[in-house]
C-alpha positions as CSV (number, residue, x, y, z in Angstrom):
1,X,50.8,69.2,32.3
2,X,49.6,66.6,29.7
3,X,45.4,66.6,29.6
4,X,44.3,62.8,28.4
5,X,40.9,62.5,26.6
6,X,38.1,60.2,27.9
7,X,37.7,56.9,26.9
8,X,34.2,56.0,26.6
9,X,32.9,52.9,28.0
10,X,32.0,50.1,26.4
11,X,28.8,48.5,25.7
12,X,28.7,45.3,28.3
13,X,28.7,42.1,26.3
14,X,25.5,40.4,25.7
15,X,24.6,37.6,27.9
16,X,25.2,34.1,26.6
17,X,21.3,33.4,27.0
18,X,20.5,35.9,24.6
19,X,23.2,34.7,21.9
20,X,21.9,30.9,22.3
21,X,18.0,32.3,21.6
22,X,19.2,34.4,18.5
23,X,20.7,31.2,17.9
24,X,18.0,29.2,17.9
25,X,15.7,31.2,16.6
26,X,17.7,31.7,13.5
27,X,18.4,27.4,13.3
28,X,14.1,27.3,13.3
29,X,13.9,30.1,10.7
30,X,16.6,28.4,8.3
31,X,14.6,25.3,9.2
32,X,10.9,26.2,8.4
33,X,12.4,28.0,5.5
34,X,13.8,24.5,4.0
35,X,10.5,22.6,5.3
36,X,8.2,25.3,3.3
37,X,7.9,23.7,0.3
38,X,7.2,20.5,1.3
39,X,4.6,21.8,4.4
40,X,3.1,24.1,1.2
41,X,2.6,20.5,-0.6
42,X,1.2,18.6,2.7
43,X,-1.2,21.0,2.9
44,X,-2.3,21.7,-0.8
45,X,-2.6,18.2,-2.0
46,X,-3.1,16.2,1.1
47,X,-4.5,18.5,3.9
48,X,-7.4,20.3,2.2
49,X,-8.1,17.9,0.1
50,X,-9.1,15.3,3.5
51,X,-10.9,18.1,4.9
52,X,-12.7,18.5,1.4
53,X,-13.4,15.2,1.6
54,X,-15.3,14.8,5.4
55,X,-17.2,17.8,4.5
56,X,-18.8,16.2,1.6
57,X,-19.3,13.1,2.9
58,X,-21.8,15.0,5.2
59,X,-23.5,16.5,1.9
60,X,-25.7,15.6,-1.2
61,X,-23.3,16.4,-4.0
62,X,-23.3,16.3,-7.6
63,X,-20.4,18.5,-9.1
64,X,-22.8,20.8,-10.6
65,X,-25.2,22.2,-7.9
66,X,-24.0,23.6,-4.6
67,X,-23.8,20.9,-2.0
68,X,-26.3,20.1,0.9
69,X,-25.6,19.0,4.2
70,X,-27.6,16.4,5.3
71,X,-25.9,14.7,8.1
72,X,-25.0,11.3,8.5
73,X,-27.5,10.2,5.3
74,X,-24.3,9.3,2.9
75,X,-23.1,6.8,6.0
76,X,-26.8,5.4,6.7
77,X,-27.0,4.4,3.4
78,X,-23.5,3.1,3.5
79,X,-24.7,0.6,6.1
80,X,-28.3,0.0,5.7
81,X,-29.6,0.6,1.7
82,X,-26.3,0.0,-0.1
83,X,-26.6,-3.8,-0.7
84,X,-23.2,-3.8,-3.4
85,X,-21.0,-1.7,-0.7
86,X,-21.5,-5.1,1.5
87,X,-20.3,-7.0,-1.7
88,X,-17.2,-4.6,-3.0
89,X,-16.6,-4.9,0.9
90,X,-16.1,-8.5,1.3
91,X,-14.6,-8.7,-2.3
92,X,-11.6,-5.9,-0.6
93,X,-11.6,-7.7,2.5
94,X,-10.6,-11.2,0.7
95,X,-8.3,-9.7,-1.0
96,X,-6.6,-7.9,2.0
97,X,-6.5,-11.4,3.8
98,X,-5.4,-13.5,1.0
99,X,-3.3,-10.7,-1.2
100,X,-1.3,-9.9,2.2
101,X,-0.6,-13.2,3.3
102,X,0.2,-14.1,-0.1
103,X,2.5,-11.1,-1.0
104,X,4.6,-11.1,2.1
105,X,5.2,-14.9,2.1
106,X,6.4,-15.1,-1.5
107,X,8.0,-11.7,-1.9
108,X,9.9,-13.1,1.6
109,X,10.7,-16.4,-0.6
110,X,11.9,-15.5,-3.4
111,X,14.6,-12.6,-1.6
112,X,15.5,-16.0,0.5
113,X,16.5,-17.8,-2.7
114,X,18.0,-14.8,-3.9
115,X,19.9,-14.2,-1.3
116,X,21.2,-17.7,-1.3
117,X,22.8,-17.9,-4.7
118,X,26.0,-18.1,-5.3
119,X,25.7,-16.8,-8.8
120,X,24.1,-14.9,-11.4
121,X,22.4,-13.1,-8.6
122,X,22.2,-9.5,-10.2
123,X,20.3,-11.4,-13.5
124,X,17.8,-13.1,-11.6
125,X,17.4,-9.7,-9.1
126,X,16.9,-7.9,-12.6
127,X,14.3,-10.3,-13.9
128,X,12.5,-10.7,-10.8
129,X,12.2,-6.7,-10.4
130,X,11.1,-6.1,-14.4
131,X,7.7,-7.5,-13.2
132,X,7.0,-4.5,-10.9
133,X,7.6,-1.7,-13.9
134,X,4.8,-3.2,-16.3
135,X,2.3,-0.7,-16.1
136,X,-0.7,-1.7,-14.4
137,X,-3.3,-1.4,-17.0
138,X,-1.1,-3.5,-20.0
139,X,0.1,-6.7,-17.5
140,X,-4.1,-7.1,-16.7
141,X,-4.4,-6.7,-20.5
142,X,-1.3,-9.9,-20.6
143,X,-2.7,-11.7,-17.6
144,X,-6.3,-11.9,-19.0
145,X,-4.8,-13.2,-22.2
146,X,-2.4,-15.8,-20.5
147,X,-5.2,-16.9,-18.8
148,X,-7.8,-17.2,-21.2
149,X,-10.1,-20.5,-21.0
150,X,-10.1,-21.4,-24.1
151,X,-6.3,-19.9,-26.0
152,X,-4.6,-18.9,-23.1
153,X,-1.1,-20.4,-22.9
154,X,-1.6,-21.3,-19.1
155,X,-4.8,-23.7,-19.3
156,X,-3.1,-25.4,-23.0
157,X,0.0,-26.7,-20.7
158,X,-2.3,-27.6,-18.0
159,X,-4.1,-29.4,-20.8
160,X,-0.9,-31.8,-21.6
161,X,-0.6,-32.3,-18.2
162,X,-4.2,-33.7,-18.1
163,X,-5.5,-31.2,-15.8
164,X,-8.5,-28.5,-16.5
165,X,-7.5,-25.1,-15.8
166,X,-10.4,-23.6,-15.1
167,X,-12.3,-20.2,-16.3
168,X,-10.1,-18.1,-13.9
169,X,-11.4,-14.2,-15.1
170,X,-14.6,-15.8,-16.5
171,X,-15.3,-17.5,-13.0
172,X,-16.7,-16.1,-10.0
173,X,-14.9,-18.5,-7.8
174,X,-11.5,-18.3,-9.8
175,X,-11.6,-14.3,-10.6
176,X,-9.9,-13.6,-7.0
177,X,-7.6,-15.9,-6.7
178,X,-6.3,-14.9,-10.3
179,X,-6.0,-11.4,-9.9
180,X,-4.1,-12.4,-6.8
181,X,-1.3,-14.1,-9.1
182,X,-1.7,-11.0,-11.5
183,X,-0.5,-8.8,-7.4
184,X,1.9,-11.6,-7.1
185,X,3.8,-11.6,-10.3
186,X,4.2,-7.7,-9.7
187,X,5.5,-7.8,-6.4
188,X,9.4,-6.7,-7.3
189,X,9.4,-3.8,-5.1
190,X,8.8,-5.2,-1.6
191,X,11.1,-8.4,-2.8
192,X,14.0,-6.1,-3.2
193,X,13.4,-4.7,0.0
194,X,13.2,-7.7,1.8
195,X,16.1,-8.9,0.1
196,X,18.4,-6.0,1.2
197,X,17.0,-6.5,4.9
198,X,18.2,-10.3,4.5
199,X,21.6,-9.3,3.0
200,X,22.3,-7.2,6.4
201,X,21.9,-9.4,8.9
202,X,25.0,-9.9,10.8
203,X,26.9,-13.0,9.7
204,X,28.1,-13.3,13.2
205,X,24.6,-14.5,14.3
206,X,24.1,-17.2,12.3
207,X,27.4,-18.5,12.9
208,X,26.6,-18.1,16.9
209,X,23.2,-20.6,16.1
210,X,25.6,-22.3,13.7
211,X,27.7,-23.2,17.3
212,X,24.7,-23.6,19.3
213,X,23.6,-26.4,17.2
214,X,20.5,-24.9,15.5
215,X,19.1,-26.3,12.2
216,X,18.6,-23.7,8.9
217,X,15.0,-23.8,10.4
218,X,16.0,-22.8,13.7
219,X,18.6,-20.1,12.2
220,X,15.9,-18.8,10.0
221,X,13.1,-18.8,13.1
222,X,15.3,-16.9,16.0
223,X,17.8,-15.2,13.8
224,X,16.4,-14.4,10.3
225,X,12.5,-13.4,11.3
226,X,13.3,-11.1,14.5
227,X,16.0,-9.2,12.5
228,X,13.7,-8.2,9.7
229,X,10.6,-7.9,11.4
230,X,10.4,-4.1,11.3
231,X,10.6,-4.5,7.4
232,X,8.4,-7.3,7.4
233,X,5.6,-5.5,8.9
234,X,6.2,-2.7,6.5
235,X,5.7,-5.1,4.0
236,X,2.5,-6.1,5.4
237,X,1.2,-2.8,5.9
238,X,1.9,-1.9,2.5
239,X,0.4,-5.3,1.3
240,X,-3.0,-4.3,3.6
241,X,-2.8,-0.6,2.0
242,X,-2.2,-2.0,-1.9
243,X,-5.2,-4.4,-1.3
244,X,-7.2,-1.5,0.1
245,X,-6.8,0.6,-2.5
246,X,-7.3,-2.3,-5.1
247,X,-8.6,-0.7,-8.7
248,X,-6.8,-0.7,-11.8
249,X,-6.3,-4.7,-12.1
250,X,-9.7,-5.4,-11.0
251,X,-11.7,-2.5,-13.6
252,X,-9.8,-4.1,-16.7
253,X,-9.6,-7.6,-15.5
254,X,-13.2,-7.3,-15.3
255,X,-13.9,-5.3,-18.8
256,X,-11.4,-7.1,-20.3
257,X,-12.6,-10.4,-19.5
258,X,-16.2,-9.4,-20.4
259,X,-15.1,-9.2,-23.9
260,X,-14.2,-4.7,-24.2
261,X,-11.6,-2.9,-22.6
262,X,-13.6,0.4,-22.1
263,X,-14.0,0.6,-18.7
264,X,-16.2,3.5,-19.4
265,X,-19.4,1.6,-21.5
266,X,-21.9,-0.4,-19.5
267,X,-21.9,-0.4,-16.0
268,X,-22.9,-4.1,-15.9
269,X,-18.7,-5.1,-17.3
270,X,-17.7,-3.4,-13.8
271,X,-17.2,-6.1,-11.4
272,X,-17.6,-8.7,-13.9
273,X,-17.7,-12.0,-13.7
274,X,-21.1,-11.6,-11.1
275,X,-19.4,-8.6,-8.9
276,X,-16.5,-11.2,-8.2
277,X,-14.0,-8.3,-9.3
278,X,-16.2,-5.2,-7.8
279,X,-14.0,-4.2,-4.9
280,X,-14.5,-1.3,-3.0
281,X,-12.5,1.4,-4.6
282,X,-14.2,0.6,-7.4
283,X,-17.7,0.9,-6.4
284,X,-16.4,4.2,-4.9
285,X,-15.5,5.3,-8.5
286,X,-19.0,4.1,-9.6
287,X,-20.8,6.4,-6.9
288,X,-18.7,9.6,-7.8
289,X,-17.8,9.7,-11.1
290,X,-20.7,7.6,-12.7
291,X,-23.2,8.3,-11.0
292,X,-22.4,11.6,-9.9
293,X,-22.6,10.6,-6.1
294,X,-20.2,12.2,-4.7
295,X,-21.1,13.3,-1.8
296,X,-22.0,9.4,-1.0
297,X,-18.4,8.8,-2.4
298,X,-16.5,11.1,0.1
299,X,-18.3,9.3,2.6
300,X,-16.9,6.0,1.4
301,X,-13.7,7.9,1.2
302,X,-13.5,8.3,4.6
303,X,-14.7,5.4,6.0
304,X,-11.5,3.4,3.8
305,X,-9.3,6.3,5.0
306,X,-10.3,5.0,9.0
307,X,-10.1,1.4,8.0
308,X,-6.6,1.4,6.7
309,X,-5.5,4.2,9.6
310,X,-6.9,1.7,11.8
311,X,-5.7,-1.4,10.3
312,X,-1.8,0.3,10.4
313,X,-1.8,1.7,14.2
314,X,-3.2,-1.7,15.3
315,X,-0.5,-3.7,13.1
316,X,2.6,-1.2,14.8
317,X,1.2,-0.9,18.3
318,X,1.3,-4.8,17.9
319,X,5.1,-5.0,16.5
320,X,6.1,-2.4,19.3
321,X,4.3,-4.6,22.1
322,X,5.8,-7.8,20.5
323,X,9.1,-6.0,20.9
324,X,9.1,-4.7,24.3
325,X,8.1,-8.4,25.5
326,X,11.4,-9.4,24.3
327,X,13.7,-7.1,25.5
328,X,11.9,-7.9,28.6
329,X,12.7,-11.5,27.9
């Protein structure tokens, strides 16, 4: 008689729920492990800084003694004592109107034209981009001296033509509009993207208006706009942010036209001709790093921070309403 051995049983498998959560749980590790780095940045150099910043703001701050809260002072001020806030305000606010409008319309004209050529189109792409890599500080430095009253190339052609060109940085009324030219003439980036949005429309719908009978106008209006609209309201919330933000043109437009380029002498060459040129991130650099005001300046800080939050959810919200309506349609 043969004796066989036991065979032990076993283990039961483990039920397929509990493989899919190992699953998943090792997907979010691998995950959060690849997203560290950049959640480590967020958090260094954007999250505690802003949380920095509304603390202060709620201070008296120098950057030598300890701060001391004292409440909503810094913003009382802001709208009550602060009589060249309400100037580098409006000043910001112009140029967020004007330098938005302005940038979207010709940065959306010239990729039109682009686009349009039959030729040459990677030289003139090229030489409308270079514009955008001049570094900030040097085209002012160029613009000022193009535009000088008096030996600037642009008022001695106007000149032959009979027509006075004005003071343009020397001028109150004209320092604006010029620095808007100076936003203008460095406005590569946002043309190139426009111009790649243009380049993928579908053919096919233009030749459907083509059959329909609508005009280039027409084409342009129902086919062109609605296609590129989410990019067009990038551009103009990138416009509205760039204006917002306005500083480097407007502190060495303003020195430089005032006869130095040390934006860190007098205090009277900021903003110069008459304040024309003091916008408000400029003002803001005044307060903290002048003056030594920087509790004051976190408060302005945070008050452009809400604007141009404000000023983007209002402009998407818009575009996302806008497009409901016509799928609706």
């Amino acid at each position: 008689m043969t004796s066989t051995l036991p065979v032990e049983a076993s283990a039961p498998p483990a039920p397929a729920k509990v493989r899919a959560g190992a699953r998943r749980a090792k997907r979010r590790r691998t995950v959060f492990f690849f997203m560290a780095p950049a959640s480590l940045g967020f958090l260094i150099f954007f999250g505690y800084p802003l949380i920095a910043t509304v603390y202060y703001s709620f201070t008296r701050y120098d950057l030598i003694n300890p701060p001391q809260w004292i409440g909503f002072e810094n913003y009382v001020r802001m709208f009550t004592s602060e009589p060249l806030v309400k100037t580098a305000a409006y000043n910001t606010l112009w140029l967020v109107i004007i330098l938005t409008v302005c940038r979207v319309l010709f940065s959306l004209g010239v990729a039109s034209v682009i686009s349009r050529l039959k030729s040459g189109v990677g030289i003139v792409r090229t030489l409308c981009y270079l514009p955008a890599l001049a570094p900030p500080a040097a085209a002012t430095l160029a613009f000022v001296f193009v535009f000088n009253p008096e030996f600037g190339p642009v008022n001695r052609f106007l000149r032959l033509l009979g027509i006075d060109g004005g003071l343009w940085f020397n001028s109150p009324e004209m320092s604006k509009p010029a620095l808007t030219l100076l936003a203008l003439w460095g406005s590569g980036e946002l043309m190139i993207i426009i111009l790649a949005a243009l380049l993928d429309v579908p053919a096919e719908q233009y030749e459907a208006a083509e059959l329909d009978g609508a005009g280039p106008a027409r084409r342009f209006w129902h086919v062109t706009l609605p296609s590129i609209s989410p990019v067009l309201l990038f551009g103009v919330v990138n416009s509205m942010i760039y204006a917002l933000q306005f500083f480097t043109q407007a502190i060495v437009a303003s020195s430089a036209s005032a006869g130095t380029a040390d934006v860190a002498g007098n205090s009277k060459l900021i903003g110069a001709p008459e304040n024309s040129t003091l916008t408000y991130p400029i003002w803001l650099y005044v307060q903290g790093f002048r003056y030594f005001n920087m509790g004051y300046a976190a408060a302005m800080a945070v008050l452009l921070f809400i604007v141009s939050a404000g000023f983007t959810w209002i402009l998407v919200r818009q575009l996302r309403k806008a497009q409901h309506q016509e799928e609706g349609a």
